[in-house]
VOGU-3710 file (C-alpha; in Angstrom, 3 decimals, decimal comma):
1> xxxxxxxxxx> 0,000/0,000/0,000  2,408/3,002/-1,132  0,072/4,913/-0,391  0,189/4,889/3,125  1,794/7,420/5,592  4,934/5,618/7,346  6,666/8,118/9,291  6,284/11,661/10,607  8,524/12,730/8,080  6,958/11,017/5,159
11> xxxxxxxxxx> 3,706/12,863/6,778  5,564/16,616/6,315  6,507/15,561/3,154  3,224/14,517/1,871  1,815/17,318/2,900  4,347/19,471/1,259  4,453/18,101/-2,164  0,316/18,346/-1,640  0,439/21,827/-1,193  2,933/22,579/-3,525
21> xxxxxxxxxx> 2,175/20,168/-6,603  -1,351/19,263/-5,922  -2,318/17,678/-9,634  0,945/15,720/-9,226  -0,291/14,183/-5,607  -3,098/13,462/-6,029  -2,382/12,033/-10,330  -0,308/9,967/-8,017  -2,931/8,117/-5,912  -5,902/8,429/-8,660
31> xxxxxxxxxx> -3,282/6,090/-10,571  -3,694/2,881/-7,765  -7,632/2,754/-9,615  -8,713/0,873/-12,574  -9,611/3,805/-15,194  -11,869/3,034/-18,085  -10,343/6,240/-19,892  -7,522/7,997/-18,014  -8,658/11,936/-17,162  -7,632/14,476/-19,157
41> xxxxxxxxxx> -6,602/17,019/-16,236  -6,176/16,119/-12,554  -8,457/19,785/-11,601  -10,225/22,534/-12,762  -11,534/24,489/-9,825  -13,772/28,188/-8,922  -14,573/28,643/-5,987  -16,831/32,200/-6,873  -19,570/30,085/-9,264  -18,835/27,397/-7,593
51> xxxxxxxxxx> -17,507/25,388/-10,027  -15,060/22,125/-9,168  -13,936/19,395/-11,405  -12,088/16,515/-10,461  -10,232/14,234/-12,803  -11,487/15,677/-15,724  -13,126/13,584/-18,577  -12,132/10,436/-16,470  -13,887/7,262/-17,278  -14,238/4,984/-13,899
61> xxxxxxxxxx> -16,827/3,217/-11,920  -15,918/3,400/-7,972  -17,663/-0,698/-7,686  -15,014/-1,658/-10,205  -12,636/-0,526/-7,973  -14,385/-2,276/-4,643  -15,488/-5,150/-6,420  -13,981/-6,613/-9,775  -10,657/-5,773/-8,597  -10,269/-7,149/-5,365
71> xxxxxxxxxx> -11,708/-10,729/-6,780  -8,963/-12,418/-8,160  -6,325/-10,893/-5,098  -8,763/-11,088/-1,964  -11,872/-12,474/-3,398  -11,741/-14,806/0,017  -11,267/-11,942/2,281  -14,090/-11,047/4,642  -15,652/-7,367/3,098  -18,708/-6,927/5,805
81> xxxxxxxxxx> -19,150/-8,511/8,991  -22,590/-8,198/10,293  -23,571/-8,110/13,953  -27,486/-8,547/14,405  -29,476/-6,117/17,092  -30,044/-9,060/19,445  -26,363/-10,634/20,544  -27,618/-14,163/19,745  -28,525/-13,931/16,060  -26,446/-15,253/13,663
91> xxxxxxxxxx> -23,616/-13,126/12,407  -23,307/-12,267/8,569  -20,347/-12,624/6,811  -19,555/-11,272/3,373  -16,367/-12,239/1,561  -15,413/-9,533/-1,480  -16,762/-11,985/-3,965  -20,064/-13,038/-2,159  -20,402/-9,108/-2,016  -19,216/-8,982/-5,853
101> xxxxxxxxxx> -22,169/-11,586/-6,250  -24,841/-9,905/-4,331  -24,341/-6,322/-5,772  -24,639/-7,646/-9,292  -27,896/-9,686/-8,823  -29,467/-6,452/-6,940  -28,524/-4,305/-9,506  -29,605/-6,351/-12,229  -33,195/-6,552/-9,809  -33,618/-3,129/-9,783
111> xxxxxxxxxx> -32,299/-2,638/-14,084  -35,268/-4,791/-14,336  -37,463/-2,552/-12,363  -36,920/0,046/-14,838  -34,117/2,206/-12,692  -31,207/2,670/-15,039  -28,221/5,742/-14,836  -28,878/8,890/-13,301  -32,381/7,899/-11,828  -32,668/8,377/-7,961
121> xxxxxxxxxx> -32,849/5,832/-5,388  -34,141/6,243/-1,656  -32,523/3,811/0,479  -34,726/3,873/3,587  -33,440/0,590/5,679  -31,868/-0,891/8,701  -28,478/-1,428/9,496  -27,913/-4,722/7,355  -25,906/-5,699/4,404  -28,307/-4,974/1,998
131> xxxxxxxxxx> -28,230/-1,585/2,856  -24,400/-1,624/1,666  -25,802/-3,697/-1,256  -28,459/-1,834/-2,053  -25,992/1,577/-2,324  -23,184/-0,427/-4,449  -25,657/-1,311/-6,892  -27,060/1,806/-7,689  -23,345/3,019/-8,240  -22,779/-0,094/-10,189
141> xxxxxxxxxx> -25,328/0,751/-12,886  -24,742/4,805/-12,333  -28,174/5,492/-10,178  -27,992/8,001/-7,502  -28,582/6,748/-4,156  -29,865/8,972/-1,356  -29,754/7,237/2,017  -32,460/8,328/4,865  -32,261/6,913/7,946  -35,028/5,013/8,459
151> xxxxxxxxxx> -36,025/6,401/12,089  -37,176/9,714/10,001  -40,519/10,601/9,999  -43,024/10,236/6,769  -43,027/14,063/6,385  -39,596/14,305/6,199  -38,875/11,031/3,927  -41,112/12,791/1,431  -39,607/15,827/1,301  -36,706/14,216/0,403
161> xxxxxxxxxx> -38,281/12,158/-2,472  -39,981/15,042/-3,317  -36,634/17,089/-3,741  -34,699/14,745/-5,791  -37,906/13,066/-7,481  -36,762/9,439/-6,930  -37,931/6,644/-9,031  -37,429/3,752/-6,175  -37,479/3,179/-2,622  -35,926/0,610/-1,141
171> xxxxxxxxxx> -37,310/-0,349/2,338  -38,166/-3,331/5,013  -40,735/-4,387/6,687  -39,541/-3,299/9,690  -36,240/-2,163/11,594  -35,045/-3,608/14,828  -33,280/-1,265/17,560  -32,923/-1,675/21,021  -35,607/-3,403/22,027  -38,146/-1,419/19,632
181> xxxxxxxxxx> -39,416/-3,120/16,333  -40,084/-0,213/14,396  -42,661/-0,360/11,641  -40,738/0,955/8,395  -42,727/0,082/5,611  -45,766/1,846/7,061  -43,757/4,954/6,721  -42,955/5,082/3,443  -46,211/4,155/2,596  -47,529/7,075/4,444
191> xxxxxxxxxx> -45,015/9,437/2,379  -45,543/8,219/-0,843  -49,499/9,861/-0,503  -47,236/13,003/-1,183  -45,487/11,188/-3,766  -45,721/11,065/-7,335  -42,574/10,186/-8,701  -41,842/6,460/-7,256  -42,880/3,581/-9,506  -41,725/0,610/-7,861
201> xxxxxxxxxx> -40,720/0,119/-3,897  -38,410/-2,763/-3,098  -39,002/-4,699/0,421  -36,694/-6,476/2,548  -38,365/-9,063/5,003  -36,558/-8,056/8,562  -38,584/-8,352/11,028  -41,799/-10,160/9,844  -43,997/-7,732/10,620  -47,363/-7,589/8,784
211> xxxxxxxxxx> -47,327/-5,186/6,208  -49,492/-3,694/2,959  -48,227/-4,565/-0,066  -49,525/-2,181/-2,984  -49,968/-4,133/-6,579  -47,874/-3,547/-9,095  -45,542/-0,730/-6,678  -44,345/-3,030/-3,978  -42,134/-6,366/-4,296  -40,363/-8,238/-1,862
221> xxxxxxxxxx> -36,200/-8,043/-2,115  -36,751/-11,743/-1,994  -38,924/-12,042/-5,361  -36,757/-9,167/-6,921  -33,522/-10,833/-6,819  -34,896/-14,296/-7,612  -33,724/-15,557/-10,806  -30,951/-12,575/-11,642  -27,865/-12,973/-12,609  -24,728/-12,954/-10,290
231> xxxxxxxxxx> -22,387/-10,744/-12,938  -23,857/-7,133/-14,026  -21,500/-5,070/-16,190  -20,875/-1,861/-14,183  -22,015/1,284/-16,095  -19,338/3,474/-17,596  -19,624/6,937/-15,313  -17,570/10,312/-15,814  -15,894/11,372/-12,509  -17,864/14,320/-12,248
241> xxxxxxxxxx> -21,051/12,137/-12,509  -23,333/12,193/-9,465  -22,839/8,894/-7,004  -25,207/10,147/-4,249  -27,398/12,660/-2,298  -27,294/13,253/1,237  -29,307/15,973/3,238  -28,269/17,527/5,861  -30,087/19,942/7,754  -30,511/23,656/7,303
251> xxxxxxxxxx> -31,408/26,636/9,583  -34,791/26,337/7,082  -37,641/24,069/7,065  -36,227/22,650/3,542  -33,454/19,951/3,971  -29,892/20,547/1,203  -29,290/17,252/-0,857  -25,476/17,797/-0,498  -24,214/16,122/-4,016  -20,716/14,076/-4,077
261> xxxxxxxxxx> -19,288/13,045/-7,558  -17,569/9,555/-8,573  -14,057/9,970/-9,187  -12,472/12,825/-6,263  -14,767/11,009/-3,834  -13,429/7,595/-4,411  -9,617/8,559/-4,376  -10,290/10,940/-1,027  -12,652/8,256/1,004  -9,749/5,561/0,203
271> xxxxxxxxxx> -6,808/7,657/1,099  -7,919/9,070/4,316  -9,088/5,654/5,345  -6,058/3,996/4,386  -4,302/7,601/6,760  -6,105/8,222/9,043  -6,317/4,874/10,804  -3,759/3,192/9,547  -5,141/-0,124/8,086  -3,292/-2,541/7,650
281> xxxxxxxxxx> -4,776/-6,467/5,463  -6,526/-8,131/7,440  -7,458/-5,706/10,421  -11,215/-5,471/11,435  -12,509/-2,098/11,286  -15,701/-0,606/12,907  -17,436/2,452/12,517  -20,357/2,918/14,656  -22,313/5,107/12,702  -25,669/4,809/10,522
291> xxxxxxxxxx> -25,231/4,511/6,888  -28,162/7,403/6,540  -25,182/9,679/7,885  -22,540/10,331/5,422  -19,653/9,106/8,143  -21,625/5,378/6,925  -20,814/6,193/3,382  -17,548/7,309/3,667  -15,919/4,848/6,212  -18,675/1,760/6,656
301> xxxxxxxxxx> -19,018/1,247/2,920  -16,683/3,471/0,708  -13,363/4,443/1,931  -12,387/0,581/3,752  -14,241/-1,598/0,799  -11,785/0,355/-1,748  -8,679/-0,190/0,878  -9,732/-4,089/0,408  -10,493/-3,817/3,997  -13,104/-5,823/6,507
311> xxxxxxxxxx> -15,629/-3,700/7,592  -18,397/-4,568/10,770  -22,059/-3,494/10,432  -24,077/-3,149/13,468  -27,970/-3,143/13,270  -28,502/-2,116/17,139  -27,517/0,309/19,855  -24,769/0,524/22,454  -27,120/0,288/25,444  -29,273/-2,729/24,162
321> xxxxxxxxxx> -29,871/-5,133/25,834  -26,879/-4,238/27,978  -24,444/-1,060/27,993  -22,046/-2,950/27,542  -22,115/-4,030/23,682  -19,805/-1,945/22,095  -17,165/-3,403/24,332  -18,608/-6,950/23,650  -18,461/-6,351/20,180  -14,392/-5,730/19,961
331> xxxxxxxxxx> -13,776/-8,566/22,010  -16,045/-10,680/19,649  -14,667/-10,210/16,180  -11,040/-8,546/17,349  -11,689/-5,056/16,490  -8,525/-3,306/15,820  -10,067/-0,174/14,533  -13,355/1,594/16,679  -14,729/4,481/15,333  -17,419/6,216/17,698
341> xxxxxxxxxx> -19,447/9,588/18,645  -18,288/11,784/21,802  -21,803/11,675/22,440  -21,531/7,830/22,541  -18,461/8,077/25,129  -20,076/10,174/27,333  -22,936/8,429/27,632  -21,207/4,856/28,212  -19,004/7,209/30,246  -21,680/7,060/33,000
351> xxxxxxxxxx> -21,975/3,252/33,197  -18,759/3,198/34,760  -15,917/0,879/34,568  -17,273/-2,122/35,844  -19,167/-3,296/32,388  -16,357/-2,784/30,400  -13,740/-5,040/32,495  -15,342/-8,427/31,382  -14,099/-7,992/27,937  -10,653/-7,886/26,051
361> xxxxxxxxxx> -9,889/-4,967/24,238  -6,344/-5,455/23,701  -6,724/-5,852/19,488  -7,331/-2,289/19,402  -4,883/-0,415/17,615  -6,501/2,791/16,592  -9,517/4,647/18,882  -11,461/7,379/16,709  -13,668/10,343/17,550  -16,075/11,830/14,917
371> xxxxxxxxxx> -19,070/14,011/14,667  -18,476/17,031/17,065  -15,684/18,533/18,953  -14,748/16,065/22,027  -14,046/17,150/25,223  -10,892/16,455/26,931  -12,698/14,349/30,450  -14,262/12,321/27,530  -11,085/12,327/25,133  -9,091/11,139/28,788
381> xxxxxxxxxx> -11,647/8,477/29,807  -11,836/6,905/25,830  -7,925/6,815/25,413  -7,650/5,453/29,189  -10,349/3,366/29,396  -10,657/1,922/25,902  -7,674/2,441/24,493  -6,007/1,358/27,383  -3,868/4,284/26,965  -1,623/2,161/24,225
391> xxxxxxxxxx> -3,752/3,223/21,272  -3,724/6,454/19,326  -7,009/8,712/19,419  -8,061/10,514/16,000  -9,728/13,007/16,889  -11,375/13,693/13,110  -12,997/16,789/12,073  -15,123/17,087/8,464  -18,498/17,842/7,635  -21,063/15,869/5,098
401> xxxxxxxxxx> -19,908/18,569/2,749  -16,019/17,662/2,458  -16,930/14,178/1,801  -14,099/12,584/3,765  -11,543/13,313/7,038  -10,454/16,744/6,951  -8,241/17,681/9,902  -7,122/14,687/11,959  -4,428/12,976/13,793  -2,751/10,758/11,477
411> xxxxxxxxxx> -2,941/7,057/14,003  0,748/6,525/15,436  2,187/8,840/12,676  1,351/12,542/14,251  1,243/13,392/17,516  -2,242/14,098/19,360  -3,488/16,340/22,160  -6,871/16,165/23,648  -9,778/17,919/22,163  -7,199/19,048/19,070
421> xxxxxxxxxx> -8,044/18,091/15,891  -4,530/18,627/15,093  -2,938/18,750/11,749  -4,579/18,990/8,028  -4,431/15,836/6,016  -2,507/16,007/2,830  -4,480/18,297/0,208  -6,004/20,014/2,694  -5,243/23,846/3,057  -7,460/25,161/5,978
431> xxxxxxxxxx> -6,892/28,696/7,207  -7,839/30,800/9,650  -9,503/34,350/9,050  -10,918/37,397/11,178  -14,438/38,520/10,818  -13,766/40,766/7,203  -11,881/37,907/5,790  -8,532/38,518/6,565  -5,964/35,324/6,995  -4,450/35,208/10,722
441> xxxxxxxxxx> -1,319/33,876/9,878  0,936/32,639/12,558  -0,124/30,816/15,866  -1,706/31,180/18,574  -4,713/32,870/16,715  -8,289/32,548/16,951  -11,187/32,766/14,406  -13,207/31,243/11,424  -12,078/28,297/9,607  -12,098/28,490/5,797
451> xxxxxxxxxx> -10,142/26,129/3,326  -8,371/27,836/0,283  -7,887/25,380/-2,522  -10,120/22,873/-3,125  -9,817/18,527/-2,450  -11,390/16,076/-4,383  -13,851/15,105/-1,821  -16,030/18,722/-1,357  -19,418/18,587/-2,445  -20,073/20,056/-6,224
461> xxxxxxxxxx> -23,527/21,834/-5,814  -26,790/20,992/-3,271  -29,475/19,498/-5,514  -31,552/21,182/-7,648  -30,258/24,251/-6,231  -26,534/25,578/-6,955  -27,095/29,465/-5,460  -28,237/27,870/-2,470  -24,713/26,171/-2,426  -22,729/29,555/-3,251
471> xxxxxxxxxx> -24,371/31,732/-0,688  -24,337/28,657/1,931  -20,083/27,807/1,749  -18,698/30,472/-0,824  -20,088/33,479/-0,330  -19,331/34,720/3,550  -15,819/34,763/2,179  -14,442/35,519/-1,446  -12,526/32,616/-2,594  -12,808/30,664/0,152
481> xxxxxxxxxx> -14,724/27,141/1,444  -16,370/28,746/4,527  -17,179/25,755/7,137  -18,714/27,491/9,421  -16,520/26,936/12,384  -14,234/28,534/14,654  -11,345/27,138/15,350  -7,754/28,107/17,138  -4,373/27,285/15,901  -2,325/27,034/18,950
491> xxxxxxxxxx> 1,308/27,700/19,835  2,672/23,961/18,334  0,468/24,976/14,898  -2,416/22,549/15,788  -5,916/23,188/15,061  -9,088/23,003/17,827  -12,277/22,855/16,465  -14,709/25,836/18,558  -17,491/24,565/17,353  -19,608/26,520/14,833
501> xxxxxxxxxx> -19,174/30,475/14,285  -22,597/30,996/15,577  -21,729/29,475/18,476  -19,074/31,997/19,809  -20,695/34,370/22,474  -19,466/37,846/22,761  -20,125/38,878/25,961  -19,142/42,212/26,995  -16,488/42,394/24,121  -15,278/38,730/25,095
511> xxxxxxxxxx> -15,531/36,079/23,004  -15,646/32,900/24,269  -15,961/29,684/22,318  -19,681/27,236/23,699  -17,427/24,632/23,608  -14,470/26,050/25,908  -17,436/26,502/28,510  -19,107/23,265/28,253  -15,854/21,817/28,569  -15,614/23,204/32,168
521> xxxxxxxxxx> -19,255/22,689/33,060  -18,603/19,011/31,803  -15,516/18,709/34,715  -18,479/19,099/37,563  -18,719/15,264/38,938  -22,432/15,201/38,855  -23,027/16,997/35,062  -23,687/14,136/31,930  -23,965/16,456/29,381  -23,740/20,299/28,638
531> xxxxxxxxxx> -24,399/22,537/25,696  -24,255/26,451/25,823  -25,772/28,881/23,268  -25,798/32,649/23,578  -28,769/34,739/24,029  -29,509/38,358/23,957  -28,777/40,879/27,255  -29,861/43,891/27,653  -26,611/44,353/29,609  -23,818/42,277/28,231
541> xxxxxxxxxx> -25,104/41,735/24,485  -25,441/38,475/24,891  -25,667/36,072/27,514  -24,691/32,629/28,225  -27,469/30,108/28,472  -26,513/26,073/29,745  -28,438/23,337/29,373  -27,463/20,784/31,536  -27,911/17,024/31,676  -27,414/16,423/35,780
551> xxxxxxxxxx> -27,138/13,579/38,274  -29,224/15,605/40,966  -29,173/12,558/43,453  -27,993/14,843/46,368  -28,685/17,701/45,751  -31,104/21,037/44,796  -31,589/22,487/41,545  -30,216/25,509/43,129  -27,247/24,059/45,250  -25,918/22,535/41,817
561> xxxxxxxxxx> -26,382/25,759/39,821  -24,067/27,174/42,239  -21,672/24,974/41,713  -21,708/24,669/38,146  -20,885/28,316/37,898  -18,440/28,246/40,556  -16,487/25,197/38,959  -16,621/27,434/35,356  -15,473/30,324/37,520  -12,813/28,298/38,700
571> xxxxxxxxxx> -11,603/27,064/35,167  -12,066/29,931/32,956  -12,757/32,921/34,892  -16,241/34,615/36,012  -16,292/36,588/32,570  -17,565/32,677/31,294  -20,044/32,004/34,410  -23,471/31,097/32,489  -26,119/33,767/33,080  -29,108/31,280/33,424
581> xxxxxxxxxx> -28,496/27,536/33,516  -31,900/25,120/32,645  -31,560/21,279/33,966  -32,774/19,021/31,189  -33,568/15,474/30,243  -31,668/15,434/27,137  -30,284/17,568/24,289  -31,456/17,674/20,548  -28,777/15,592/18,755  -28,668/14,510/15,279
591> xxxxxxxxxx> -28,522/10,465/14,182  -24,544/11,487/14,554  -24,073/12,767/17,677  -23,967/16,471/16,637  -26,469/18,601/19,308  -28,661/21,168/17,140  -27,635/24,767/18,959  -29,680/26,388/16,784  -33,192/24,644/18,221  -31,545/25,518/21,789
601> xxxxxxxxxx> -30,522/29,407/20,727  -34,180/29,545/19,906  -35,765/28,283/23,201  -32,792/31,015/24,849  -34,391/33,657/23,340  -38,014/32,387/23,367  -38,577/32,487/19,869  -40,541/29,369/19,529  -42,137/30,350/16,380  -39,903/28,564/13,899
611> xxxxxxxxxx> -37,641/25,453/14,848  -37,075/24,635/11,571  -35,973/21,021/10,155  -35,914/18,631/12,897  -36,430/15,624/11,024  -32,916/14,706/11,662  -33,277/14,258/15,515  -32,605/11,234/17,732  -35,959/12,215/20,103  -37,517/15,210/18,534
621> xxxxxxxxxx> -39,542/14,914/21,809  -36,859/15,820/24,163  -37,417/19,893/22,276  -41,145/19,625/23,450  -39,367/18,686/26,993  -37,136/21,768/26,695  -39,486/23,859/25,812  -41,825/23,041/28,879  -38,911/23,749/31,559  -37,748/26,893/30,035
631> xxxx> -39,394/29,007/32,523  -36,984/26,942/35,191  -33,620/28,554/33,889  -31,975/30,994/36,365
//
């Protein structure tokens, strides 16, 4: 694998060459793919329209490049494990050519069904296999996929269909997690009476639930596949050709279908695997996350299956039946890579030590952190705890935009500090600007994060709606990838992530980062979970306003209020004490871990009128829950 990172020296010398002679890097690693016509320029890139091509007039398909040529190397090597919601289920294992096998007869199951290239998919399922399956094959024979986790409401997974007009849905009868059965196919069928675009829904039989099946729309995955071939030529695509849609949330009611192209995203998702966590043949990786979030695309499916590596799928949750099943999970199938959510460390955090000392974590090589900024009592306890304090934490920062890693430890190669992101991968040229737009060069300096020059992984326009794209990243700043964070470079030249812009109080002239203050409310022994927003003062400008996730065994409201400000007082100074602090049962988080600010700003400042899109929400009940006990801040 020459494309792999050895030594911190070969890292600085990556990264120089990628700054310097970009078109020549990343020619370089482009080159390890099977081409069907070689491109005819590595970039053309501007950033005012915005307008990026990568690989230009290159010939490829990225399942080529999973698939057809791993069979005749590693064709025996194990692709996905599968590990069922309920411990004693059978496992599921896929070798690369089983997969090879499976994606060909579904794709040829759904050319039959009338989908062909550039028709959109919905892929509305469970954690399983054919999820994976289901996305290969539409790349195979050049469909775009759009993944929604299937936990979204009806309202929401028709707004979606609605947006990109999809032709298919591909569902189940049902989804299992935790101990909830959840009834899927009822939900579609509830957003297609919005619908009028989907001609044929596809059914997997999970759970055995009862379901309706509509004549001549709905077919079982069962009947689809029967009878199909096991070889389905893959579909010539240009690398600038649409693979999928994701949406992501907006500050608006209306969801953005963020679009990523074939050939940047499939030499980015590969090499920042490959990087980032060091893989090495025949290593077991696991990412935690859902494939509905585009952390699944990149490094469940895209990024290891092109490494040629072995990649878990889990269908459940880490607290079912027991909170200990991460844990039991490595020591079952001798995890060497685990890839979680801060928000998933702090809450196994609280279960304490004793459920995790049963089980053998010692094939652990590389711990990673993704999703939002972590905090350095959860960054200690994880590399401690976990990683036994032998394994190197990546602390990764990168949005669904970028595609891929961004800003991350490089495992065992670069040196890490908690809560850091650290240093830019290769290709990557973040900087750091003022207010007007002005580069802080140097270190020690504090302010927005933008990235210069473009990598092959960035998004190329949101669907259906490019000016939407330009005045969401390209606009704030001319020339410039905006990402809506702050962020500090610090005296060594490594980066912390603030959190977004919008979530940088000024209060009296200070500015003080939400997650610099949440950081010190999190060090109180009986505070879960924090999250701080800014709200308007008549006095100060704005305020700060905690919402806190408490242990109260013990103790009053009040007493712990106290003491909450007096431990911030302690750590940053009184300037930072929040102004009102409101004890809650839980924060608004997305599927990912990521806790919505901008539903909290609004409860802050009671504006209740719009919340916007929640439809990406763990428990959009817990804002009904915040709501109630606003009047309890103080």
């Amino acid at each position: 694998m020459s494309n792999k990172i050895q030594t911190l020296s070969g890292y600085i010398h990556e990264y120089q060459k990628s700054v310097l002679q970009p078109e020549e890097f990343w020619g370089r690693i482009a080159e390890s793919f099977h081409w069907k016509k070689h491109w005819d320029s590595v970039m053309e890139w501007d950033f005012e329209k915005p307008d990026v091509k990568w690989f230009v007039n290159g010939k490829v398909n990225i399942t080529e490049n999973i698939l057809d040529r791993h069979l005749f190397t590693i064709g025996d090597r194990k692709a996905i494990i599968w590990e069922a919601n309920e411990p004693g289920e059978a496992t599921v294992e896929l070798t690369y050519r089983e997969l090879y096998e499976k994606v060909c007869q579904f794709s040829n199951a759904m050319k039959a069904n009338g989908v062909g290239k550039g028709d959109r998919v919905i892929i509305y399922m469970p954690m399983v296999p054919e999820a994976a399956i289901a996305m290969l094959a539409c790349a195979r024979i050049g469909a775009i996929h759009s993944v929604v986790f299937a936990g979204f409401s009806a309202t929401s997974l028709a707004d979606r269909i609605n947006d990109c007009q999809a032709k298919m849905v591909l569902t189940s009868d049902g989804n299992f997690r935790g101990s909830k059965a959840i009834p899927v196919k009822a939900v579609v069928d509830d957003a297609l009476k919005s619908c009028t675009t989907v001609e044929k829904v596809i059914v997997l039989k999970r759970t055995g639930t009862d379901v309706s099946m509509k004549s001549g729309l709905d077919m079982w995955w069962h009947d689809a596949i029967e009878g199909q071939a096991l070889s389905c030529p893959a579909e010539v695509m240009d690398s600038e050709d649409v693979l999928y849609i994701l949406y992501t949330s907006g500050s608006t009611g209306k969801p953005k279908g963020v679009v990523h192209t074939v050939g940047g995203y499939m030499v980015y998702t590969y090499y920042t695997f490959l990087n980032v966590f060091q893989y090495t043949a025949g290593d077991v990786f696991w990412c935690t996350a859902d494939v509905g979030w585009v952390t699944g695309h990149s490094y469940i499916v895209y990024g290891p299956l092109l490494a040629g590596a072995t990649t878990l799928m889990f269908e459940g949750v880490p607290t079912y039946p027991k909170p200990n099943r991460f844990w039991q999970i490595i020591d079952k199938y001798k995890v060497n890579q685990f890839y979680t959510a801060p928000t998933a460390i702090r809450a196994l955090q609280a279960y304490g030590l004793d459920i995790i000392e049963p089980f053998d974590l010692s094939s652990l090589k590389v711990i990673g952190s993704v999703g939002e900024p972590i905090n350095e009592e959860a960054w200690h306890w994880y590399h401690s705890h976990i990683g036994k304090g032998n394994c190197p934490l990546v602390d990764t920062w990168w949005q669904t935009e970028t595609g891929g890693i961004m800003i991350s430890a490089i495992a065992g190669i670069t040196p890490t500090k908690p809560a850091f992101a650290s240093l830019p991968l290769p290709g990557i040229q973040p900087i750091i600007v003022d207010a007007e737009g002005k580069e802080l060069k140097g270190n020690n300096v504090e302010g927005n994060l933008c990235i210069k020059f473009p990598w092959p992984s960035m998004l190329r326009t949101t669907w259906g709606d490019h000016e939407r794209c330009r005045q969401t990243y390209f606009s704030t700043y001319k020339g410039m990838y905006f990402t809506g964070d702050g962020a500090k470079r610090d005296h060594d030249g490594y980066i912390r992530i603030l959190g977004r812009v919008d979530d940088v109080i000024n209060v009296s002239g200070h500015r003080m980062g939400t997650a610099e203050i949440e950081n010190a409310i999190n060090e109180h022994p009986k505070v879960i979970e924090s999250a701080v927003v800014g709200y308007p003062h008549d006095v100060k400008g704005q305020g700060i306003y905690a919402y806190v996730i408490c242990d109260m065994e013990g103790r009053t409201e009040a007493n712990l209020k106290d003491e909450i400000r007096l431990t911030v007082a302690n750590i940053i100074g009184p300037i930072a004490k929040p102004d009102k602090i409101q004890i809650v049962p839980g924060l608004p988080k997305t599927r990912s871990g990521k806790i919505m600010r901008r539903i909290l700003r609004k409860v802050a400042s009671n504006d209740l009128g719009n919340m916007g899109d929640t439809s990406t929400l763990l428990d959009p009940d817990v804002v009904q829950a915040i709501i109630e006990t606003a009047d309890t801040a103080s």
